[in-house]
N, C-alpha and C positions, 0 to 999 in steps of 0.2 A: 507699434514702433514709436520712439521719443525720440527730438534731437532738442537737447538741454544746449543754450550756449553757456559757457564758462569763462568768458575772456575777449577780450575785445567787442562787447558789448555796448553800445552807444561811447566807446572811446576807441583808440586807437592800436592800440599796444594788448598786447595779453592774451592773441589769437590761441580760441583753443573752442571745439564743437565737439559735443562729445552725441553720438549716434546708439542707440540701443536695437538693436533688429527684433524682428519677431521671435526668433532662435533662442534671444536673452545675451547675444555676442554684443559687448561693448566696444564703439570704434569711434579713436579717438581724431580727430581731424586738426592739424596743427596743435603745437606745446609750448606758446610763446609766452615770452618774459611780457609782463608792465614795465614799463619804462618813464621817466618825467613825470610821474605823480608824487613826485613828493612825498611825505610820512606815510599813503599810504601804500606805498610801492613794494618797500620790505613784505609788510605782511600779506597783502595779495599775492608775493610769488611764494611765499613759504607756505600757504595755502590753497590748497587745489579745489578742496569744497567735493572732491569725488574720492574714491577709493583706487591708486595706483595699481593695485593686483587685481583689480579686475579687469584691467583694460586687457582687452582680445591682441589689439592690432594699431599702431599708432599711424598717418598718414599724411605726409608732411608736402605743403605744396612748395615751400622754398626756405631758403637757409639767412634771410633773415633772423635776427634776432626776437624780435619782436611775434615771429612765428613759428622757432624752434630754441629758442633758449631757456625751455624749461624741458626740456627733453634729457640732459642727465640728470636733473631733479625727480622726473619721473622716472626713471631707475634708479636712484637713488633709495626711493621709495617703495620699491617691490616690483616696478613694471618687468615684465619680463619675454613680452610679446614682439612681433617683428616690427619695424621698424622702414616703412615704405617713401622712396622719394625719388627723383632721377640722378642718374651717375654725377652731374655736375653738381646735384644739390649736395650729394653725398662729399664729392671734394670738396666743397666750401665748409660743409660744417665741421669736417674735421680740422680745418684754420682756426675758422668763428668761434666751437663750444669751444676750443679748446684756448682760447684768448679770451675767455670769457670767462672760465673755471679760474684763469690766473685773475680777471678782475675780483671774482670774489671773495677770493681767498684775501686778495691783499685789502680789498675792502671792509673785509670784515677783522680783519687785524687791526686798519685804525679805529675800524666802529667800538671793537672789544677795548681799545683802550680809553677812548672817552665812557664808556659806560662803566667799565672799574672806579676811574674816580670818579663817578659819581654813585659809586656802591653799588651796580647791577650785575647779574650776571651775563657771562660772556655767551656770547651767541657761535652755532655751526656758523660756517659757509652754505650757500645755498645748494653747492655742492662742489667737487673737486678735481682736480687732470684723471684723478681713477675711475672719478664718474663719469668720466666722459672716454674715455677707453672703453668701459666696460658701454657704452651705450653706441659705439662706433660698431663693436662686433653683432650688434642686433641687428644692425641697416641690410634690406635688401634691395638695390637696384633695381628698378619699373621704366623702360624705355619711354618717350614719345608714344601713343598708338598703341602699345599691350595691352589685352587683357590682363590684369592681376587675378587671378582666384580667391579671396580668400578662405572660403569655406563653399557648400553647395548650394546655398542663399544668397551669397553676394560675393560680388567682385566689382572692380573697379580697373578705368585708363584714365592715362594724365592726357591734357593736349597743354600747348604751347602757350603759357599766357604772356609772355614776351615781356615781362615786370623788372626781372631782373636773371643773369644765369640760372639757367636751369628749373627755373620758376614754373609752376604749372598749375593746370586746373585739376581738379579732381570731379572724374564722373562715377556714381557708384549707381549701381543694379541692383534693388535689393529683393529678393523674392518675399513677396508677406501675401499668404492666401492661395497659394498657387499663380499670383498674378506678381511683374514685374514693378516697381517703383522706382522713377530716377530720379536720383539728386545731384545736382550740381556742386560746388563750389568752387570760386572762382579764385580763393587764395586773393592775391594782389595782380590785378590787370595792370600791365602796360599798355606805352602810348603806340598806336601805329605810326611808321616810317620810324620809330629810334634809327638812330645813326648806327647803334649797334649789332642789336638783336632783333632778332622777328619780329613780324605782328602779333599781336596773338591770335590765334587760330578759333577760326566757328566751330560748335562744337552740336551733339546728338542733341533731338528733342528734349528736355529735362521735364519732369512733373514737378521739382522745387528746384528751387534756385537759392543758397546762400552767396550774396554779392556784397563785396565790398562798394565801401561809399566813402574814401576819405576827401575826395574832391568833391563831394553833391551838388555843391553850392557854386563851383568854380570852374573858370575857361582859363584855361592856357594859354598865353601869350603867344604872338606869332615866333614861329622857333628862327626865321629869318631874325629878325632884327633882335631876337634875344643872345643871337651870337656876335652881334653887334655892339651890344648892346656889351657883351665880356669883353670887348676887345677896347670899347673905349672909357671901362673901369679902370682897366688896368694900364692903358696910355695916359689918362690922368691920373692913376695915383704913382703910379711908378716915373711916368718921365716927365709929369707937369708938376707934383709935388713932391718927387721924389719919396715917397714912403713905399710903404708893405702892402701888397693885398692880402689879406688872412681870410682862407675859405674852409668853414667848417662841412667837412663832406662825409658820407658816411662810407667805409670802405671798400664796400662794394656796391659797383656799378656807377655810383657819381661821381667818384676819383678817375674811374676808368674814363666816365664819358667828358668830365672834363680835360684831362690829358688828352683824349685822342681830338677833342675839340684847338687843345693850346697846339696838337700836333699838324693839325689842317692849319693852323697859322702860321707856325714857323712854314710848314711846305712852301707857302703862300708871298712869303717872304712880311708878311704882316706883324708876326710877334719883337716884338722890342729887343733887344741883346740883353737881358734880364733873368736870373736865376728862378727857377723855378723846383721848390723842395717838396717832395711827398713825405709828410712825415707822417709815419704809420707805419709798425712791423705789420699792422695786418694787412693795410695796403697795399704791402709788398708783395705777401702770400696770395692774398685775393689777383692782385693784377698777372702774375705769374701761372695761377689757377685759369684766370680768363683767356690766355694768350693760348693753354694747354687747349682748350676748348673751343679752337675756334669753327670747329662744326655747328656749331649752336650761334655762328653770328650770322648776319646779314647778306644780300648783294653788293650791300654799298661798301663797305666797310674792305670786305675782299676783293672786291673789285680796287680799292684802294690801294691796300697792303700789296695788291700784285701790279699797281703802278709807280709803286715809291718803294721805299725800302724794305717795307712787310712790316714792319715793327711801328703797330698805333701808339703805341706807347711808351714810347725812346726815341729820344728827338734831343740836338744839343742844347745843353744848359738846364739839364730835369736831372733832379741827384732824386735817388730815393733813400730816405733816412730810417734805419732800424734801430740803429745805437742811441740811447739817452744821452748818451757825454753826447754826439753828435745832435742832437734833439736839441738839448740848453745851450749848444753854439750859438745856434738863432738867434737867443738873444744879444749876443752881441754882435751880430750883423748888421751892419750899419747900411750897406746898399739899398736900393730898391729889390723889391722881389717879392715873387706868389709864396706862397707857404699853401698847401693845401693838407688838411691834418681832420686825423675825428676824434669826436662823432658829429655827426648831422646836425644835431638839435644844438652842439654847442654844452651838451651837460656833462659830457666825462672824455675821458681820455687828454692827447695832449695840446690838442686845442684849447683847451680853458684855458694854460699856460700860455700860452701865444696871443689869444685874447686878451687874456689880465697883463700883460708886457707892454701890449699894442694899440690897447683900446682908448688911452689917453692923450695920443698922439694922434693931432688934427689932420698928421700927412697920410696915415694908414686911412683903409678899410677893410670892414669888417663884411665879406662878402657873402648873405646866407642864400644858398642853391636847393630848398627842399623844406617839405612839410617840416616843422617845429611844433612840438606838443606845448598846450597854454601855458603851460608853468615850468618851462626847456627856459633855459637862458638865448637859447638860440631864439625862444618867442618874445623875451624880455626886449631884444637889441630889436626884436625887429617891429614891434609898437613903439617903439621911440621913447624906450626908457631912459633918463638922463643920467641916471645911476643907477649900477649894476651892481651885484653882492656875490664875486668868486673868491672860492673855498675862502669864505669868510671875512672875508674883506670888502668894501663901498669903493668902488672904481669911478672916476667922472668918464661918461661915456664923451669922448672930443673927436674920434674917428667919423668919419661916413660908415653910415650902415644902409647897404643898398641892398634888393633882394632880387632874385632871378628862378622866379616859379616856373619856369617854363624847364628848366632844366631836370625836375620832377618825374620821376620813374611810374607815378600813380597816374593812370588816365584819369581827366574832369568827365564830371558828369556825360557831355557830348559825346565824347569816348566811350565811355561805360554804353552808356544805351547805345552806340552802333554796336558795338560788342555786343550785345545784347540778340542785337536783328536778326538773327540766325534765329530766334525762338519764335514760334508762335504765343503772341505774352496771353490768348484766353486759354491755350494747355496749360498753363503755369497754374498749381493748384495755390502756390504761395510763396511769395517773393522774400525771404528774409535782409534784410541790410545790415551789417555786423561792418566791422571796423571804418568809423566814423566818430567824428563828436554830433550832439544831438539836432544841431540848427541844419549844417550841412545834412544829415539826415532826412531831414523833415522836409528840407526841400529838393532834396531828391526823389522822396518817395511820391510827393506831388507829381512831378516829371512822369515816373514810370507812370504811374496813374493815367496820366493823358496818353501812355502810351500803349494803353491797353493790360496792362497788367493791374486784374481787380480785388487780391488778396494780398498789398504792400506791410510787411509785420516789422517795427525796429522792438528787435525783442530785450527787455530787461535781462539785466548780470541774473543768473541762474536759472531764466524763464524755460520752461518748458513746452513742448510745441508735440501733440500726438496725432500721428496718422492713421 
């Protein structure tokens, strides 16, 4: 039995584990995009490094980008195997791929005209709205708690890693020798008590463990005073200096949890009489998705919605923005007000626009809520770069750029390892750590170390690992 990682490999983005069984069945675990690597991001997604027709069986723990946005690429390609996730993941990714197939198409339109005149040939899309139809009718729904079958060697259930909708782990059983083998993987853990969603849930003995590590190295702020801490960003930028706050969020899950945070204030009578703009069509779709789904929220959250109006996420003075004529209005708004827009990192969508408008202006800030890849614009503002370089242009950074980690859907390390506790770490034959950069890594795998876990692997991009 092999499990090759392919993708998010001592980085963060690229999620993709690919599983060989004893049988010769290939199962692929997560199909996600690279993202904020720079030059070399193109050709990392337009290459798999594996053979698409062979994959058996695809297995997606959530609808992140960065863990499913190479998944009509792999139909694209010849995949043509089922396609496993939970119903909620399944509604997202039909928003997501398919807002995603429209970014490449349009991006590779202006890529294809600068490389004309510079005399290259024009490049595919990475792939297109038909590849992502054709990849929607592959999906089969895996509840919470089911057995999946896939064959008479293995099967697999999700549990709740409470990251973001619908998010889950993946436990597989794989028979090799007449004897059982269990492998974990944990996808992207969330934080316990979210205001939104679940905790995520303990799960069976495992004999490996694939675990994320994007926090290794880091604790989360107290979530008291970091909602405090939003309330008096935007009392001083809006009604001490009358500017903008511009929050780069990424559509799902940190738009949602920040609305329903701006909506505990107005309750509260605490938020300012201040406009508040989601701009994002996906935003829209996603927050519309999440409201469908509110079986997958919390106690608190319902217990909320059934003491106030039911609705976390409409409250007076919150416009939600689809239209672009409505989108470059913004610019000429002159009031105080949030704009909350993506992507996360600050590197695409219409955030960059709202940044490059705003970010010269000493009365704005630039407010980032979430992990930024080193070379995301969103990681640029947030080392204290004095000049920025959006779609091509040197901006003087004059805004405040504050940050608010605590707001973060990835549990820190502390996290992680109570998540963990459920295991005995001497059954664990080998602990792998996958989507991390290398430092956070490394001191993580120290951590589990002391915690009894005595085979910790950060495997290299294509490494291979036999059982």
């Amino acid at each position: 039995m092999n499990l090759q990682f392919c993708g998010a490999a001592q980085t963060v983005t690229g999620s993709k584990h690919l599983l060989t069984t004893e049988n010769g069945k290939q199962i692929l675990l997560d199909c996600g995009m690279y993202q904020g690597r720079g030059v070399e991001t193109d050709p990392l997604n337009r290459n798999f490094g594996f053979d698409p027709t062979q994959i058996h069986s695809l297995v997606l723990s959530h609808a992140h980008i960065d863990h499913s946005g190479l998944v009509p690429r792999l139909v694209r390609e010849g995949f043509k195997g089922k396609i496993y996730c939970t119903p909620a993941t399944a509604d997202l990714c039909e928003v997501m791929l398919l807002d995603s197939a429209f970014i490449q198409e349009s991006d590779t339109l202006h890529l294809n005209q600068r490389r004309a005149e510079q005399g290259l040939a024009p490049l595919k899309p990475l792939y297109t709205e038909a590849d992502v139809r054709r990849t929607l009718s592959l999906i089969e729904t895996v509840a919470y708690g089911e057995t999946k079958i896939i064959d008479a060697d293995t099967s697999f259930a999700f549990s709740d890693a409470g990251h973001i909708l619908g998010s889950a782990a993946v436990h597989l059983a794989l028979r090799q020798q007449q004897q059982y083998r269990r492998l974990t993987f944990t996808g992207d853990i969330g934080r316990p008590h979210d205001h939104i969603l679940r905790s995520p849930e303990p799960f069976e003995q495992a004999d490996y463990i694939i675990c994320e590590s994007t926090y290794g190295n880091r604790l989360h702020p107290d979530e008291v005073n970091q909602e405090q801490q939003l309330f008096d960003i935007i009392y001083d930028t809006c009604l001490q200096r009358r500017g903008k706050v511009i929050i780069p969020a990424f559509s799902l899950d940190r738009t949602q949890e920040l609305v329903y945070a701006l909506d505990r204030m107005k309750t509260k009578g605490m938020l300012p009489p201040i406009k508040v703009f989601v701009d994002s069509p996906l935003s829209v779709k996603t927050t519309k998705i999440m409201r469908e789904n509110a079986q997958c929220f919390n106690n608190e959250i319902i217990s909320y919605m059934q003491k106030t109006d039911g609705e976390p996420f409409i409250f007076r003075d919150i416009y939600y923005i689809s239209e672009v004529t409505d989108s470059k209005r913004l610019n000429q708004y002159k009031e105080p007000c949030i704009i909350i827009s993506a992507s996360g990192m600050a590197e695409a969508g219409r955030v960059k626009h709202h940044i490059a408008n705003n970010v010269g202006d000493p009365r704005n800030t630039i407010l980032l809520v979430g992990y930024c890849s080193p070379a995301s614009l969103g990681a640029r503002l947030k080392r204290g770069d004095t000049i920025v370089k959006i779609f091509g242009q040197e901006h003087a950074v004059k805004a405040q750029v504050h940050a608010l980690e605590g707001y973060s859907a990835h549990a820190d390390f502390s996290e992680i390892i109570n998540y963990l506790s459920c295991q005995d770490a001497q059954r664990i034959k080998q602990l792998y750590l996958v989507h991390g950069e290398p430092e956070p890594m490394q001191h993580f795998s120290g951590l589990l170390r002391q915690q009894g876990y005595a085979d910790v692997q950060i495997p290299a991009l294509w490494q291979t690992y036999q059982w």
